[in-house]
Residue frames as a rotation matrix with the C-alpha (Angstrom) as fourth column:
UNK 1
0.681 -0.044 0.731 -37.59
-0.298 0.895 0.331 11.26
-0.669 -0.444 0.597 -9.25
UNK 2
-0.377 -0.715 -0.589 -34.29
-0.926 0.300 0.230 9.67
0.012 0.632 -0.775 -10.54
UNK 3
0.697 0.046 -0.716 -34.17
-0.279 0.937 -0.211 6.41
0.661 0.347 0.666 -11.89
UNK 4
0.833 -0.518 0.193 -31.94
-0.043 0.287 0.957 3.84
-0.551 -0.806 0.217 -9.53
UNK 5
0.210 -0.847 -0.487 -28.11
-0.962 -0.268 0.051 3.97
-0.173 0.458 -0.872 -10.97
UNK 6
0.914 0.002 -0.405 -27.46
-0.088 0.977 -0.195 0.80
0.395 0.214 0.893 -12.87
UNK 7
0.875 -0.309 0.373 -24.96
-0.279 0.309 0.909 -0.98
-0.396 -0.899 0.185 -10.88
UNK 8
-0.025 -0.806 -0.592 -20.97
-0.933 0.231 -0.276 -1.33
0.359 0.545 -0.757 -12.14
UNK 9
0.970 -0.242 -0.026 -19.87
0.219 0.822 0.526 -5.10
-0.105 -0.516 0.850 -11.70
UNK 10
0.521 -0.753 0.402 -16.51
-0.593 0.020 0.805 -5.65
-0.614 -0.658 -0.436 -10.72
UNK 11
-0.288 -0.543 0.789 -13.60
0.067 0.810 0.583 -7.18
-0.955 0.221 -0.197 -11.96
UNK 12
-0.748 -0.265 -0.609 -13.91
-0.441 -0.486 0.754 -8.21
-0.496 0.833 0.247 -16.17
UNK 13
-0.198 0.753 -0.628 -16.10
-0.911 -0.377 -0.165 -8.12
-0.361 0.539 0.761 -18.56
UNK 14
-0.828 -0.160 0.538 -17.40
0.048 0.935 0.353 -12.12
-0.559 0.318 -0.766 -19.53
UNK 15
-0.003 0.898 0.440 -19.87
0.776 0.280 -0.566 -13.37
-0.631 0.339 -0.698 -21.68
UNK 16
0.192 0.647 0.738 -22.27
0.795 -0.543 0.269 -11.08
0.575 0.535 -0.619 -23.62
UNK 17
0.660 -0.143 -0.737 -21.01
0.206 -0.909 0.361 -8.16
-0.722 -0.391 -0.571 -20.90
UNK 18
-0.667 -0.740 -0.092 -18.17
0.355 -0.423 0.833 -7.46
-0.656 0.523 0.545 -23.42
UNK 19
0.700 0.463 0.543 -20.07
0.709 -0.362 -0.605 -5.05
-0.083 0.809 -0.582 -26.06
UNK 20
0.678 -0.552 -0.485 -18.51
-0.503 -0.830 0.242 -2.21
-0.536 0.080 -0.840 -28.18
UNK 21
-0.293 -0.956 -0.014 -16.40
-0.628 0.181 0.757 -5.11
-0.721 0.230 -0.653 -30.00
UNK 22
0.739 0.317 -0.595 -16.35
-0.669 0.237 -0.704 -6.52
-0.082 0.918 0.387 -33.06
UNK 23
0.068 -0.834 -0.547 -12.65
-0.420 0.474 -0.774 -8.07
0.905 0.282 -0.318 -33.20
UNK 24
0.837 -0.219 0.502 -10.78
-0.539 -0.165 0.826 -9.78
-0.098 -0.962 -0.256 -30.13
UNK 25
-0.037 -0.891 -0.453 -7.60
-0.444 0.420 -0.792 -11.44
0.895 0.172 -0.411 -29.58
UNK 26
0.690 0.717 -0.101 -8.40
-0.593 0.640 0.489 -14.95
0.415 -0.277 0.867 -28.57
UNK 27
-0.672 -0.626 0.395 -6.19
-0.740 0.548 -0.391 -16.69
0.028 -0.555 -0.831 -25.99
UNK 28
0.084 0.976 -0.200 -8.02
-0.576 0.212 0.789 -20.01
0.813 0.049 0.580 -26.19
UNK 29
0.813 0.400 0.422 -8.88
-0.550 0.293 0.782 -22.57
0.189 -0.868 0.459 -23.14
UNK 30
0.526 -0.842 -0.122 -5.01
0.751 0.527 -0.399 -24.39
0.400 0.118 0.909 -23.74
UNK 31
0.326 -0.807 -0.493 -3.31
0.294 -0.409 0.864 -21.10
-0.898 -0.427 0.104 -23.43
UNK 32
-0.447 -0.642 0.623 -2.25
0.753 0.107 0.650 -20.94
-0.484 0.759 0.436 -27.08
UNK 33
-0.274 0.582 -0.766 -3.07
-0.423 -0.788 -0.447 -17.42
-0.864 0.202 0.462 -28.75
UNK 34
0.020 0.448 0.894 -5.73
0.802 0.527 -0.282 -17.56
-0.597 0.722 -0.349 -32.12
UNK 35
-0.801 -0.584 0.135 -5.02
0.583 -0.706 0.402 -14.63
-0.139 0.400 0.906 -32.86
UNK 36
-0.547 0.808 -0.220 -7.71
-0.117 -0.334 -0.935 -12.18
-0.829 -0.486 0.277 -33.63
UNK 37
-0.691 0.706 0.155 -11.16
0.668 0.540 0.512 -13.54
0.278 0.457 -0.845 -34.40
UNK 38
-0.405 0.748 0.526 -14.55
-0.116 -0.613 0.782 -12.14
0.907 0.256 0.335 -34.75
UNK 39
-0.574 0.131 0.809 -16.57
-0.789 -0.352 -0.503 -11.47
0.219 -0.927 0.305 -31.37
UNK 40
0.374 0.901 0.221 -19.49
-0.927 0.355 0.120 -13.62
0.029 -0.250 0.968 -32.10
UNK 41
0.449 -0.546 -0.707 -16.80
-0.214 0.703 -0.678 -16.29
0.867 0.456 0.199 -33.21
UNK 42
-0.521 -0.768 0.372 -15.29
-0.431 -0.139 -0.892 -16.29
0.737 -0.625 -0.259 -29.59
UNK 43
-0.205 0.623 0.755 -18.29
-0.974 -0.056 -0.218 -16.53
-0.094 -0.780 0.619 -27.96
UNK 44
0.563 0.183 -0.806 -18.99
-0.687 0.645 -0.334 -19.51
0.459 0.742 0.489 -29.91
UNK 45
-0.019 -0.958 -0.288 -15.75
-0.417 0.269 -0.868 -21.23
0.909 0.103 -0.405 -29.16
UNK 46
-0.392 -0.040 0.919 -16.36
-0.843 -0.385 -0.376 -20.22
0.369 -0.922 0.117 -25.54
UNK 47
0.297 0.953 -0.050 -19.86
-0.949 0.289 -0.124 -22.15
-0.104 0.085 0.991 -25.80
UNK 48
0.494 -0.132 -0.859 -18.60
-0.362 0.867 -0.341 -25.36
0.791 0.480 0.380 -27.31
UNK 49
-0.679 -0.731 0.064 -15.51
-0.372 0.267 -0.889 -25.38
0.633 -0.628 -0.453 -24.68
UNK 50
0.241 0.663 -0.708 -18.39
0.655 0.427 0.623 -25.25
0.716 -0.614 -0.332 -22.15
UNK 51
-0.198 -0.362 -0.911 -16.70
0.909 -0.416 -0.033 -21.72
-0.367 -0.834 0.411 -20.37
UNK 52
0.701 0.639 -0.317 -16.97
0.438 -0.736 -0.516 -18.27
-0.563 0.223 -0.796 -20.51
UNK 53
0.326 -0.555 0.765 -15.22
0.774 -0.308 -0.553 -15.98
0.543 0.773 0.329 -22.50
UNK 54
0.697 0.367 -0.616 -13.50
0.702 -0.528 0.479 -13.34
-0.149 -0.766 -0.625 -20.41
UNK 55
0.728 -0.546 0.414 -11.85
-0.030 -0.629 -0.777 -9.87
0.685 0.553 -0.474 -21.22
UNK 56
0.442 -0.757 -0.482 -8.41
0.887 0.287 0.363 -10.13
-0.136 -0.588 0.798 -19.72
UNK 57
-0.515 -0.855 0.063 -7.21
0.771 -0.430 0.470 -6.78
-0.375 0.290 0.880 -21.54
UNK 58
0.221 0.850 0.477 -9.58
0.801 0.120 -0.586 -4.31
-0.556 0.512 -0.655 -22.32
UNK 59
0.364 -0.130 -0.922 -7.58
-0.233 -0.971 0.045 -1.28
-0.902 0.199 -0.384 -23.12
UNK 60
-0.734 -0.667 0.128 -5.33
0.142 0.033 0.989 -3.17
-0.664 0.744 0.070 -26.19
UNK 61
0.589 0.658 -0.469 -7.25
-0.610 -0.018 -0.792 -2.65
-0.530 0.753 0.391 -29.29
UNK 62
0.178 0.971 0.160 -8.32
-0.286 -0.104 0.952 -5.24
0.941 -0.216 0.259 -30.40
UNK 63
0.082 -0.113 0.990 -9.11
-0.949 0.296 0.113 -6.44
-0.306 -0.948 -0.083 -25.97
UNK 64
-0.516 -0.588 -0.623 -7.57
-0.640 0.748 -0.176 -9.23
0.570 0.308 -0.762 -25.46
UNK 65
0.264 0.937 -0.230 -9.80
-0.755 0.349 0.555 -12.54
0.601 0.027 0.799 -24.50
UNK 66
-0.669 -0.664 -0.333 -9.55
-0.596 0.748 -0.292 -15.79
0.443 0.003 -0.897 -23.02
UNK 67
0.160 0.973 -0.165 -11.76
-0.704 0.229 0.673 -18.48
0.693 0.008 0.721 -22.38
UNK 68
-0.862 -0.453 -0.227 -11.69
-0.058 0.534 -0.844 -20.12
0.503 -0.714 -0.486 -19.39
UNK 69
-0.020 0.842 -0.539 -14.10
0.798 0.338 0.499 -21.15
0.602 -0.420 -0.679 -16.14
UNK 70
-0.008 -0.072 0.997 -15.03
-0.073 -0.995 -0.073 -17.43
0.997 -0.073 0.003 -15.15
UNK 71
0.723 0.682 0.106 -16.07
-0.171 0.029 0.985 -18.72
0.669 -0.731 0.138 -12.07
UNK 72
0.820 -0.552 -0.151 -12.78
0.573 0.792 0.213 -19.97
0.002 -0.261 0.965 -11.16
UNK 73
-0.019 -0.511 0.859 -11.27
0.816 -0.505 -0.282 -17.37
0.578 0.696 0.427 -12.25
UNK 74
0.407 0.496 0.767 -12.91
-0.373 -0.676 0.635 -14.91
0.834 -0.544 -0.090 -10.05
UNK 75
0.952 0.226 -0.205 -11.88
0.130 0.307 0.943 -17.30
0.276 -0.925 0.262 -6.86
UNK 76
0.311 -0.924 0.224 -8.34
0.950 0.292 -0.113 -17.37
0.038 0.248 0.968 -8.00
UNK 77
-0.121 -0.266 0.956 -8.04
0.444 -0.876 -0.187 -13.63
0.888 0.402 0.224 -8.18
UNK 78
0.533 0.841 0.096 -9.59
-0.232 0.036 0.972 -13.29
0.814 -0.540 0.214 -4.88
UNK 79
0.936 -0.242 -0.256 -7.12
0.348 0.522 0.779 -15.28
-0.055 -0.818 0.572 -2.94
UNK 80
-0.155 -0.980 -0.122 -4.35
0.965 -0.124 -0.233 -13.46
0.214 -0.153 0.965 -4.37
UNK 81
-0.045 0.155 0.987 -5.68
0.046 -0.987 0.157 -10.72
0.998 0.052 0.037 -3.40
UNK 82
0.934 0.238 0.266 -6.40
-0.284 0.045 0.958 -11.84
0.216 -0.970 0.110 0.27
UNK 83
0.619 -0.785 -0.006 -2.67
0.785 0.619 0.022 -13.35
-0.013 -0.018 1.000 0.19
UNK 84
-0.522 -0.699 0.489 -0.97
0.494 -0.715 -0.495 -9.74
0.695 -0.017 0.718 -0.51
UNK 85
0.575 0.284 0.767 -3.37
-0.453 -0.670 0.588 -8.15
0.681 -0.686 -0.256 1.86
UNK 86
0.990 -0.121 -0.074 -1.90
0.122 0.460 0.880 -10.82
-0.073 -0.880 0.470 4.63
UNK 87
0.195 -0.981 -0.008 1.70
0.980 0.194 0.044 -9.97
-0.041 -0.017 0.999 3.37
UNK 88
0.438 0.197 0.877 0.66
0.177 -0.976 0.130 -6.07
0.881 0.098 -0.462 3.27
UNK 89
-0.519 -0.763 -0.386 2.96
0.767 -0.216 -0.604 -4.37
0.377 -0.609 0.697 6.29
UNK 90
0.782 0.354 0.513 1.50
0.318 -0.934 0.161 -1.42
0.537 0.037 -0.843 8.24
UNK 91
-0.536 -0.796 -0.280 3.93
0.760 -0.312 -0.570 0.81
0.367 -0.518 0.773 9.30
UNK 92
0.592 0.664 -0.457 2.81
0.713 -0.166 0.682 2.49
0.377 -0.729 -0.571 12.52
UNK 93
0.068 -0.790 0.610 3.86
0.131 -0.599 -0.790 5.51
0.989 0.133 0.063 13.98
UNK 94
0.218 -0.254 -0.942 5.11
0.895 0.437 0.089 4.98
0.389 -0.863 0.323 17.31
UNK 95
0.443 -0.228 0.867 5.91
-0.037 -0.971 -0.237 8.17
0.896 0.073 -0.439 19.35
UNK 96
0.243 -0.305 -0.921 8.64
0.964 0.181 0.195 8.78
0.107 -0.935 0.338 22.57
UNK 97
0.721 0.211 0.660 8.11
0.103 -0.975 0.199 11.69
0.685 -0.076 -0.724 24.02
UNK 98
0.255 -0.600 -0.758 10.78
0.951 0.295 0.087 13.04
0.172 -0.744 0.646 26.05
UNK 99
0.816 0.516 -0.262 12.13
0.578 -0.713 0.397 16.68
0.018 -0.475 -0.880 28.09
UNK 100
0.676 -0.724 0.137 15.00
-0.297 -0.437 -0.849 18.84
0.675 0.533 -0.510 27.74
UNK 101
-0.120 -0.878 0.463 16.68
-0.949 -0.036 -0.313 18.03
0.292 -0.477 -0.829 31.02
UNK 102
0.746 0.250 -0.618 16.09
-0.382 0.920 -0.088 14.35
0.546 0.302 0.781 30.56
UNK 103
0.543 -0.169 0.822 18.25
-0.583 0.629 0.514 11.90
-0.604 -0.759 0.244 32.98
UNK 104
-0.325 -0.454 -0.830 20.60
-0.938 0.045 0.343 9.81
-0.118 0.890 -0.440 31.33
UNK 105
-0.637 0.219 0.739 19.15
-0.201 0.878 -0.434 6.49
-0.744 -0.425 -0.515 32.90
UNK 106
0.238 0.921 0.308 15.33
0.336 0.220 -0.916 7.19
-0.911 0.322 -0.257 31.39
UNK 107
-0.094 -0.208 -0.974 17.56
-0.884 -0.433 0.178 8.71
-0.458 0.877 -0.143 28.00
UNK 108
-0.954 -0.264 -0.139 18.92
-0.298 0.873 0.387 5.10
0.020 0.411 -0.912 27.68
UNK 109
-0.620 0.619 0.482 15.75
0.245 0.736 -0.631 3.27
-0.746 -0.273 -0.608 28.53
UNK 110
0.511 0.754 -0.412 13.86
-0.228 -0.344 -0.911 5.43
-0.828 0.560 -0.004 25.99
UNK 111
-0.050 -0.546 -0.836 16.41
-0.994 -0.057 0.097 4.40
-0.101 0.836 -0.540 23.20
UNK 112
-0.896 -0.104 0.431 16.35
0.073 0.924 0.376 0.66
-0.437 0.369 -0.820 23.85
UNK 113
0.140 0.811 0.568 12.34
0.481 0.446 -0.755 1.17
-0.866 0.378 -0.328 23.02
UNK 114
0.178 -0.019 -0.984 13.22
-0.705 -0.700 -0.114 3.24
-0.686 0.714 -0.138 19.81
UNK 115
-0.263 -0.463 -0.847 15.34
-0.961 0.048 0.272 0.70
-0.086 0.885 -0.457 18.77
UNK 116
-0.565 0.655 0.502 12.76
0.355 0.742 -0.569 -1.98
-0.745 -0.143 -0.652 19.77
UNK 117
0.331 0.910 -0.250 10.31
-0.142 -0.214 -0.966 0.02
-0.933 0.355 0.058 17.32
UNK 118
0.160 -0.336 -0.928 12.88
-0.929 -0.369 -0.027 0.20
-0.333 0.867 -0.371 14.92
UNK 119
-0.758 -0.651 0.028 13.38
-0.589 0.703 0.398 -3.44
-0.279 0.286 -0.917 14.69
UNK 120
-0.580 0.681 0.448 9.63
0.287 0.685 -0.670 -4.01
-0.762 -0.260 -0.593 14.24
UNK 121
-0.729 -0.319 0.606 9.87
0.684 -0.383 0.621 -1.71
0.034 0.867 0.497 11.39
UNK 122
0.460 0.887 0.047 7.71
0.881 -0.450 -0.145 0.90
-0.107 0.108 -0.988 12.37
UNK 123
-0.193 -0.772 0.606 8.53
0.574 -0.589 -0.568 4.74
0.796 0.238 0.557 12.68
UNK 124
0.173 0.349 -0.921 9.24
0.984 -0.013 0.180 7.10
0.051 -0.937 -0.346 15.33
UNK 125
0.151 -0.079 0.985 8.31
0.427 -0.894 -0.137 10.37
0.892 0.441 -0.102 16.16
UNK 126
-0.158 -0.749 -0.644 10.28
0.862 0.213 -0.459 12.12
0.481 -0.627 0.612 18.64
UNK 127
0.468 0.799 0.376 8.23
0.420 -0.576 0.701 14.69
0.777 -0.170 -0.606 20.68
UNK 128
-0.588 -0.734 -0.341 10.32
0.737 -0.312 -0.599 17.19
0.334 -0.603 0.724 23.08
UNK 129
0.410 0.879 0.246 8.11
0.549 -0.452 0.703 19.09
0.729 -0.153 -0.667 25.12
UNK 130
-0.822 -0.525 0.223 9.63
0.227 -0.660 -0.716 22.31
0.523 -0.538 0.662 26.75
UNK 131
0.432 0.737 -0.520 7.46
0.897 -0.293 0.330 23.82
0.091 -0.609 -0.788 30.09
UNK 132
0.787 -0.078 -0.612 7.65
0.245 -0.871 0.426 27.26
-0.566 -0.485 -0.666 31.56
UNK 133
0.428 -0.730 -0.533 11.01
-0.566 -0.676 0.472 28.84
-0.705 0.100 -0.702 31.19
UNK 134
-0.235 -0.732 0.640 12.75
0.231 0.598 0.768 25.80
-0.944 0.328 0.028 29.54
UNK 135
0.636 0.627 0.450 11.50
0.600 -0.035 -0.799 27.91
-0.485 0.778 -0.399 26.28
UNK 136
0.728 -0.661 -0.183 14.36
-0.478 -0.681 0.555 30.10
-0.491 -0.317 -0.812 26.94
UNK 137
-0.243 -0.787 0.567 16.78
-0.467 0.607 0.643 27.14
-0.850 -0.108 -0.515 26.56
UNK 138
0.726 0.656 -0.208 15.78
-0.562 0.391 -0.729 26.24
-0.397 0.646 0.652 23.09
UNK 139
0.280 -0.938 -0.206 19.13
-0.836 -0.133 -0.532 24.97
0.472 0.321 -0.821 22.35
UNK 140
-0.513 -0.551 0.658 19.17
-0.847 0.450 -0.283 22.18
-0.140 -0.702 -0.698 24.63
UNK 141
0.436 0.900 0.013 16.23
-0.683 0.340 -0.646 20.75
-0.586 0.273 0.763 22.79
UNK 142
0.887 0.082 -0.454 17.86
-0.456 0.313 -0.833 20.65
0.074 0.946 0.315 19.95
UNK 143
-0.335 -0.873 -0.354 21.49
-0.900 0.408 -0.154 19.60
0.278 0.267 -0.923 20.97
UNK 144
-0.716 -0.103 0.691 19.04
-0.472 0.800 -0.370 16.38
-0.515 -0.591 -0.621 22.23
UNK 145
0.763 0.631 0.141 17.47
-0.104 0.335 -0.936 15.51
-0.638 0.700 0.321 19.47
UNK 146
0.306 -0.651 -0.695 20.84
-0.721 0.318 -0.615 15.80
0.621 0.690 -0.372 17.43
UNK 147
-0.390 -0.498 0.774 21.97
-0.821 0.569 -0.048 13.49
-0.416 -0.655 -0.631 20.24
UNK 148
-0.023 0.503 0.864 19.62
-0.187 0.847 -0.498 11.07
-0.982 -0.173 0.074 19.64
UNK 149
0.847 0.205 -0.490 19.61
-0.510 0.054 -0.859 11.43
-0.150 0.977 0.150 15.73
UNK 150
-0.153 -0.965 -0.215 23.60
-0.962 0.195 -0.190 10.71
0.225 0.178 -0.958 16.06
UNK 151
-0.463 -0.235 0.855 22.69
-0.707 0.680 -0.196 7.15
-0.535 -0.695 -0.481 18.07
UNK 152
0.155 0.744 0.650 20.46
-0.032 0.662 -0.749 6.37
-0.987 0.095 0.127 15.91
UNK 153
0.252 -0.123 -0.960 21.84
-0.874 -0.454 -0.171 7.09
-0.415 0.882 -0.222 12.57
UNK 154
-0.670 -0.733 0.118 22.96
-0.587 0.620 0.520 3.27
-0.454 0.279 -0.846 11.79
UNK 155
-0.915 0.368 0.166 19.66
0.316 0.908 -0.274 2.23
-0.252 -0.198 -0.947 12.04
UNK 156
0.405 0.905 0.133 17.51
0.770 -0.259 -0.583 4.84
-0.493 0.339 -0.801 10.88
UNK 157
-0.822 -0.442 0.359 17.14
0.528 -0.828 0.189 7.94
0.214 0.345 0.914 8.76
UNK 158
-0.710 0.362 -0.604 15.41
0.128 -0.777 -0.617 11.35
-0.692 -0.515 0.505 9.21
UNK 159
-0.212 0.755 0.620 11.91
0.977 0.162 0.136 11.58
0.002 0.635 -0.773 7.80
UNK 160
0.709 0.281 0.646 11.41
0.363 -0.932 0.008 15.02
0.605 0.229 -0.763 9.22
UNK 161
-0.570 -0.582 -0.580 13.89
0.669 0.081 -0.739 17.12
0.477 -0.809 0.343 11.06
UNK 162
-0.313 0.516 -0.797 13.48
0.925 -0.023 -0.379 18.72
-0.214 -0.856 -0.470 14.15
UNK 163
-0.524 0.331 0.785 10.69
0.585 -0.529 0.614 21.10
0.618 0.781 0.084 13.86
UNK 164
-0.750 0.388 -0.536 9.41
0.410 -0.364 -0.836 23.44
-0.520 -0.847 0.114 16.84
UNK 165
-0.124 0.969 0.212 5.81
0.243 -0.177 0.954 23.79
0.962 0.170 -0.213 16.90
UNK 166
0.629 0.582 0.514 4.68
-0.162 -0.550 0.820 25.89
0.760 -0.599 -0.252 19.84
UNK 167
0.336 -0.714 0.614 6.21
-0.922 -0.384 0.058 24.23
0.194 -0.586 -0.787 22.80
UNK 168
0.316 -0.394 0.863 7.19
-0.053 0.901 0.431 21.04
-0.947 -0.182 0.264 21.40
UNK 169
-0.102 -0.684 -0.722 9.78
-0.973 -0.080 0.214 20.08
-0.205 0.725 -0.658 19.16
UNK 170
0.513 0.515 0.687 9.11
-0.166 0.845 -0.509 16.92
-0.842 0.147 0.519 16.90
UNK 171
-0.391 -0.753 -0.529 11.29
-0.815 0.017 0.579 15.03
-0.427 0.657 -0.621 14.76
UNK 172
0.394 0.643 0.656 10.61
-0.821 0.567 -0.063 11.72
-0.413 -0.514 0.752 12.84
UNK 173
-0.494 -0.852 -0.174 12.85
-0.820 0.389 0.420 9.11
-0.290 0.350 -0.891 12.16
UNK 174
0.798 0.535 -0.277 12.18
-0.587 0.795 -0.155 5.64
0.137 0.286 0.948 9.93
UNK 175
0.683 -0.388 0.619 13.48
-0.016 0.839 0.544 2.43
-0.730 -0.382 0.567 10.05
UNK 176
0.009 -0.411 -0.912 16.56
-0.912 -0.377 0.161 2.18
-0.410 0.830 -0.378 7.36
C-alpha cells in the first residue's frame, strides 16, 4: 500500500507555502521595491497590510515577493489567460483533393475554395489521386500540382512539396 501523493497546487507559492527561504526581495503592497528583507519580516508586513505575501519569482535568488490580495490575484491571472485562449487561432488543415485529368471548369472552382481557405488562414493539403493506369502518367501529376503551386504562389508558400505516397501525391501549402 502507497500512501496517496500529496497534491501540487498551482500557480505561486503565498503565505507560509513559500519555505526553503530565509531572504526575499520585497515588492511591497504600493509597488515600490524594499529591497531584500528577512522571510518572517515579509510575512509580517503582509499581515499588518491585511494580504498575502506571494512569490512572484521563484527562480531569482533571493525569490522575489510581493504582497498583495492573493485572491485577486489568482482571478486576474485567470482572465488573461481565458482572454489569449479566445485570441488563440487554430490553424486547420483543410484538404482539396483533385485527379490528373482534371477539367479546367472544376480546376478553377477548386482554386476559388483554396483561396477561400487561404483567406481564413488555414492550410491546404493538396491530395492527387492517380487510378489504374494513370500511374504510368506520373508526370501529369506533377506538372498539376506545379500548376497550382504557380497560382498560388502570391498567396501562399510550400510547407511540403509534392510527395508521392503510393497512389497519391500530396503537397501542402500555408497561408503567407
Amino acid at each position: 500500500m502507497r500512501a496517496a501523493p500529496i497534491p501540487v497546487k498551482e500557480g505561486p507559492r503565498a503565505n507560509r507555502d513559500i519555505r526553503g527561504v530565509r531572504e526575499v526581495q520585497l515588492i511591497d503592497d504600493t509597488g515600490t521595491n524594499q529591497g531584500i528583507v528577512s522571510f518572517s519580516d515579509a510575512i509580517d508586513l503582509a499581515e499588518q497590510a491585511g494580504l498575502d505575501l506571494v512569490e512572484i519569482v521563484p527562480n531569482a535568488t533571493p525569490p522575489v515577493c510581493k504582497i498583495l490580495d492573493y485572491g485577486r490575484f489568482r482571478f486576474l491571472e485567470q482572465k488573461k489567460a481565458a482572454e489569449a485562449r479566445k485570441k488563440q487561432k487554430v490553424v486547420e488543415i483543410k484538404e482539396i483533393k483533385l485527379r490528373p485529368g482534371i477539367d479546367d471548369h472544376d480546376y478553377e472552382t477548386k482554386m476559388k475554395a483554396v483561396r477561400r481557405f487561404f483567406d481564413e488562414g488555414d492550410k491546404v493539403k493538396i491530395t492527387l489521386r492517380f487510378r489504374g493506369r494513370e500511374m504510368a502518367h506520373q508526370e501529369l501529376g506533377m506538372k498539376l500540382l506545379d500548376r497550382v503551386k504557380l497560382e498560388m504562389a502570391d498567396i501562399s508558400k510550400i510547407e511540403s512539396e509534392p510527395l508521392l505516397e503510393g497512389r497519391q501525391m500530396t503537397m501542402v501549402m500555408a497561408p503567407r
